[in-house]
N, C-alpha and C positions, 0 to 999 in steps of 0.2 A: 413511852406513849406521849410524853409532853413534848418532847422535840419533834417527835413525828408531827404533832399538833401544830407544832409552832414553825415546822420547816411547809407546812401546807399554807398555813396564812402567811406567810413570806411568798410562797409561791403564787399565791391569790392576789395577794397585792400588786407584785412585782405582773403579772398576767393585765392587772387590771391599767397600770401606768404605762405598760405597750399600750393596749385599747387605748386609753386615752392618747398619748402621743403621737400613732398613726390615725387615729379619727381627726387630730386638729390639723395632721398635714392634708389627708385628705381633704378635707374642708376649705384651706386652704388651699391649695391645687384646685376645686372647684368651682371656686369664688373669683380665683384671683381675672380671670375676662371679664367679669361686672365692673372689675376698677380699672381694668386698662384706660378708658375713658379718660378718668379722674387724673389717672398718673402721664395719661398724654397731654393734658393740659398744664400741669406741673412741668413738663421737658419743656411745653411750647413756651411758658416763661420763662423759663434759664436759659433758652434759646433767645429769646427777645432782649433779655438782657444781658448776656455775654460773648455775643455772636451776630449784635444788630447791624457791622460794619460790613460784614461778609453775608447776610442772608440771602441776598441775590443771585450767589451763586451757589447755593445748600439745598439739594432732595428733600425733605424729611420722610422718612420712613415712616412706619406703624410701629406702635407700641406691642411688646410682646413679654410675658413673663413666662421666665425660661432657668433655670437651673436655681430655684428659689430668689429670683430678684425681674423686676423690669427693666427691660431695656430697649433701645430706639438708635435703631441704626441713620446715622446724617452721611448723604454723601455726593460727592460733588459733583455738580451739573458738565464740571470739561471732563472729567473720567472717572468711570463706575469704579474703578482699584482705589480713587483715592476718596478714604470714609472714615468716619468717627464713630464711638459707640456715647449715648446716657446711660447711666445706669442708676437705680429707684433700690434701695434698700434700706432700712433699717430708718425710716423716714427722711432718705439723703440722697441729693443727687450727687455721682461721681459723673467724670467724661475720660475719655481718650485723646480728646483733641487735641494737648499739643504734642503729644509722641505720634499718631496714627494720623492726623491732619495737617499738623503746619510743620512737623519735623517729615511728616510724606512717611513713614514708616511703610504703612499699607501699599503704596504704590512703589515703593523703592524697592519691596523685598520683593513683591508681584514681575519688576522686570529684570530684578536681578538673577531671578529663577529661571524666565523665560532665556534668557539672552542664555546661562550656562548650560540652559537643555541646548539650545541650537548651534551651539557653539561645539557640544558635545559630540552631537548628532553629525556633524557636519564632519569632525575633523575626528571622529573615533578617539578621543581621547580626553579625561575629567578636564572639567574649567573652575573654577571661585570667582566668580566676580562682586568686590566690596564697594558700592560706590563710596566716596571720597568725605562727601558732605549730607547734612539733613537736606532735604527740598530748602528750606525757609534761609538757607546759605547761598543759593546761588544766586546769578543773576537773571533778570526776564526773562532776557531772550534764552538761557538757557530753561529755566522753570518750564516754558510752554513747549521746548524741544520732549523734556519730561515727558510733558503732558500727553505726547503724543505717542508713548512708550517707545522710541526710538534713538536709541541710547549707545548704539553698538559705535558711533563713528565720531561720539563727543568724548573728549579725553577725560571722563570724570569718575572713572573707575579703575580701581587696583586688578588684575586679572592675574589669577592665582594658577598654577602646574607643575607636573611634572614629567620630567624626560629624562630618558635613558639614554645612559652616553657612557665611556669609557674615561676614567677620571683624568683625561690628559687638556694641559689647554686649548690647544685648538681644537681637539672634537667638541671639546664643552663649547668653545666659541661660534663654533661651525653651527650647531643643534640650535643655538638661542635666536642667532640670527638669521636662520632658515625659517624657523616659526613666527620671529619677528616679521622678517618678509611676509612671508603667507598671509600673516595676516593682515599687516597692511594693506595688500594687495586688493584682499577682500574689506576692505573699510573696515576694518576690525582694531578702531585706533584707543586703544586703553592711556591713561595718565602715565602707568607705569606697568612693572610685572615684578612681581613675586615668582621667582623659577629655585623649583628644587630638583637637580641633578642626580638621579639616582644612580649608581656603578652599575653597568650592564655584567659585569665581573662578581657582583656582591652587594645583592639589593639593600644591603645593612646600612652601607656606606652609602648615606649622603651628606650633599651641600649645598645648602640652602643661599640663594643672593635676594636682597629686599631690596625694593623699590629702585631698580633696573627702569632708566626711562630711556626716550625713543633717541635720543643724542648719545648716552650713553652705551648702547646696543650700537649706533651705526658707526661708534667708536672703538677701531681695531684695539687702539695701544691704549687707550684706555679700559676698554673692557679684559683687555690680554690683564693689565695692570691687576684688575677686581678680581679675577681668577686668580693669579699666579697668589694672590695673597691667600686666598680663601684657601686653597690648598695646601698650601705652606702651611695652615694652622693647624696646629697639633687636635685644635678640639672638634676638625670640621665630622670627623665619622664618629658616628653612633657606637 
């Protein structure tokens, strides 16, 4: 009888610290649009003062409290891809800005996706494309090339694949610089390629070559050279 007593008032209480702790989220969750106000004027300071030299060229969004914290989307007058977040918690502002803003995170990954859908779409076959540098590395004229998400024909990115080929060298050589052409052809001018050789024989075995540039590819005996090595080595197949 006394545990039974005492397993109800455990269960009483414990009943009652749910209600209490969903009642203060609730509360909370219904409150928190009265202080957007208050915490937007708290970002418009840390905006004024960490961000004075670029405001010129900065959206600011609306304040919004979203997955238990505020936040405030900033984003850039030359393109809607390239944005920052604030964020308002625990009485503290964090930012995004320099991974998503001035390293270009937000806009780098935005046309690195677009470029390997169309790239994909185009030629039936996966692409990777890594660009090279943050935004805040290159130069001008390159930055507003960026800016204008047109990226396919600036050498500023690694482009990653694969093709099937029969592990001999010149079919390997033949395949690399057939797609190399193609894609030059089509302004498709990457920094370098990443190409993984998969055996049309035994898709187990491949061989992977890194950082394959455009001198390098339109070089018979030297490209025959990179082959005939990578072959030779006992560790090339899986």
């Amino acid at each position: 009888m006394k545990e039974r007593k005492k397993l109800t008032i455990q269960m009483t209480i414990f009943t009652f610290l749910i209600f209490v702790i969903f009642g203060i989220i609730i509360t909370k969750e219904k409150l928190s649009p009265y202080f957007s106000e208050r915490i937007h004027k708290k970002f418009n300071e840390y905006i004024k003062i960490n961000y004075s030299p670029i405001m010129d060229e900065l959206k600011i969004g609306n304040t919004n409290y979203k997955n238990t914290k505020y936040e405030l989307k900033i984003t850039s007058k030359k393109n809607k891809n390239l944005y920052f977040y604030l964020y308002y918690s625990n009485k503290k502002i964090t930012d995004t800005y320099k991974k998503d803003y001035l390293e270009g995170k937000t806009l780098l990954n935005k046309i690195s996706l677009d470029l390997e859908e169309n790239l994909t779409k185009k030629y039936n076959q996966k692409f990777n494309i890594n660009i090279i540098l943050p935004l805040n590395e290159f130069d001008t004229n390159t930055k507003q090339k960026i800016l204008k998400e047109d990226i396919a024909s600036i050498p500023i990115y690694t482009l990653q694949t694969e093709i099937n080929s029969n592990i001999e060298p010149e079919k390997i050589i033949e395949k690399i610089q057939t797609l190399h052409n193609t894609l030059q052809k089509n302004n498709i001018i990457p920094k370098d390629y990443d190409i993984i050789i998969k055996d049309t024989n035994n898709q187990n075995n491949t061989i992977k070559f890194n950082n394959l540039t455009k001198e390098t590819i339109e070089n018979k005996t030297t490209l025959l050279s990179i082959v005939n090595n990578e072959i030779n080595n006992k560790n090339i197949f899986n």
